[in-house]
Structures are given as C-alpha cells and as structure tokens.
N, C-alpha and C positions, 0 to 999 in steps of 0.2 A: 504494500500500500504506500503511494507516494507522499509528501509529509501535504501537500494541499491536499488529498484525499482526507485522510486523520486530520486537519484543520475545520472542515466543512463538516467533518461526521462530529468533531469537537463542538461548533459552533452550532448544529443544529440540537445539541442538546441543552445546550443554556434558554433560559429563558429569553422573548421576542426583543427585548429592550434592551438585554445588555453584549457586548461584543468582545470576541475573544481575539486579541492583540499580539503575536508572537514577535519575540526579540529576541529570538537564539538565531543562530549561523548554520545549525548543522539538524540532521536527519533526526528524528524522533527514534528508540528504539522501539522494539516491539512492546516491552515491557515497558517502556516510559511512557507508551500510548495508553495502553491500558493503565497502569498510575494513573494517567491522567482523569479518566474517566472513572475511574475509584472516587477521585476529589473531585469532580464536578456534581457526581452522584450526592455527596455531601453537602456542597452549596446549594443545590438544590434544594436540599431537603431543607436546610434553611433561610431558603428564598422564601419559600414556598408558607414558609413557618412566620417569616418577621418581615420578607419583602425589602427596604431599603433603609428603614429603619433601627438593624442593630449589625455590626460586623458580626461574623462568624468569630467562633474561640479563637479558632486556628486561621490563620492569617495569610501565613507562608510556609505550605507545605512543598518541603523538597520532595522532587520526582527521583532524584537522585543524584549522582555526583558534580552533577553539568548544568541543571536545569532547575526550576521552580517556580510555582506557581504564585501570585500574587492577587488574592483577596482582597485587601485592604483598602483598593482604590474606587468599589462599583459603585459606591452609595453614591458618587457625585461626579458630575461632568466634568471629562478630561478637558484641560484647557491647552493640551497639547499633544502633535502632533507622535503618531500615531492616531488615531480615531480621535480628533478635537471633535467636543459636542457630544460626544456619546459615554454610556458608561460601558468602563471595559472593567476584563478583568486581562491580566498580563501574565505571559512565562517568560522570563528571562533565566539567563545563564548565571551560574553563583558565582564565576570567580573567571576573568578576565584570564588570559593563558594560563590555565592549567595545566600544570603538570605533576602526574602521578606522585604519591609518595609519602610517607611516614609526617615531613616537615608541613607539606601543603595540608594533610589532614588535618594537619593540629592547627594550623591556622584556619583553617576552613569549620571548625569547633569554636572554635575563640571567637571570631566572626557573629555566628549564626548564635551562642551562648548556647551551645546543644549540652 
C-alpha cells in the first residue's frame, strides 16, 4: 500500500471536520500504519465522547522510533500552513537525523520524559 493510499484510508477515518496533516519524509511501515489506526481509533472515541471541547489524556502518542502522532493541536484553527483554517491533527518525525543507538535513545527518553 502506497503511503497516499494509508493517508486517504487515515483521513477517511477521522471525523468530516478535522484533517490529517503528514510531516514525515519517509514510507509508513506496515506496523506504523496500523499504530496509526490503533490511535485514531482512540481519538475517536473521544471525539465522539467531548467533541472539541476537552484534549484527549494522551497527547503525543509515538508510533515508534521515527514518527508520532500529535493531538494536541485539533481543538483550534491552524493559522498555519500546512492546512491554515482547518483543524488538523499532525504526524511528525521525533528527532531530526536519527541515528541508531544506545546514546540517541537516551536522548530521545530525556526529550519525550518517557
């Protein structure tokens, strides 16, 4: 599945009003797709539940090493681009050249306060 295939099948599970906004560089994996759709399932449930009204607990669930998703921002109109005017919800990458390794993990812990 191409990563705009998993965008559109992402996007048509969110509610009509809000928009899903990708800022990674790189291919979805199989398993990061599905993650993904684990946490959408869940904002869902709490859309569905409070509407725009109250943020979800969880905020910023990593998808994994690379990637994650960002809650935080739907309750109100982006004033930028990306989708200005709309509410999104966004994935971005956790950590700007990554590379592998005992030291990056530990910073990538410190970071996120995991």
């Amino acid at each position: 599945m191409t990563k705009l295939t998993q965008i559109k099948e992402i996007q048509n599970r969110l509610p009509e009003d809000i928009r899903f906004v990708d800022e990674t560089n790189s291919e979805f994996t199989e398993d990061e797709f599905v993650s993904i759709l684990c946490w959408l399932k869940y904002f869902k449930q709490h859309y569905n539940k409070f509407g725009k009204s109250k943020l979800p607990e969880i905020m910023f669930p990593i998808i994994s090493k690379k990637i994650r998703l960002d809650f935080g921002l739907y309750i109100t109109r982006s004033d930028c681009e990306p989708g200005k005017g709309d509410y999104n919800i966004y994935i971005s990458e956790n950590l700007k050249n990554y590379k592998p390794g005992r030291k990056t993990l530990d910073n990538f812990i410190r970071t996120w306060n995991l």
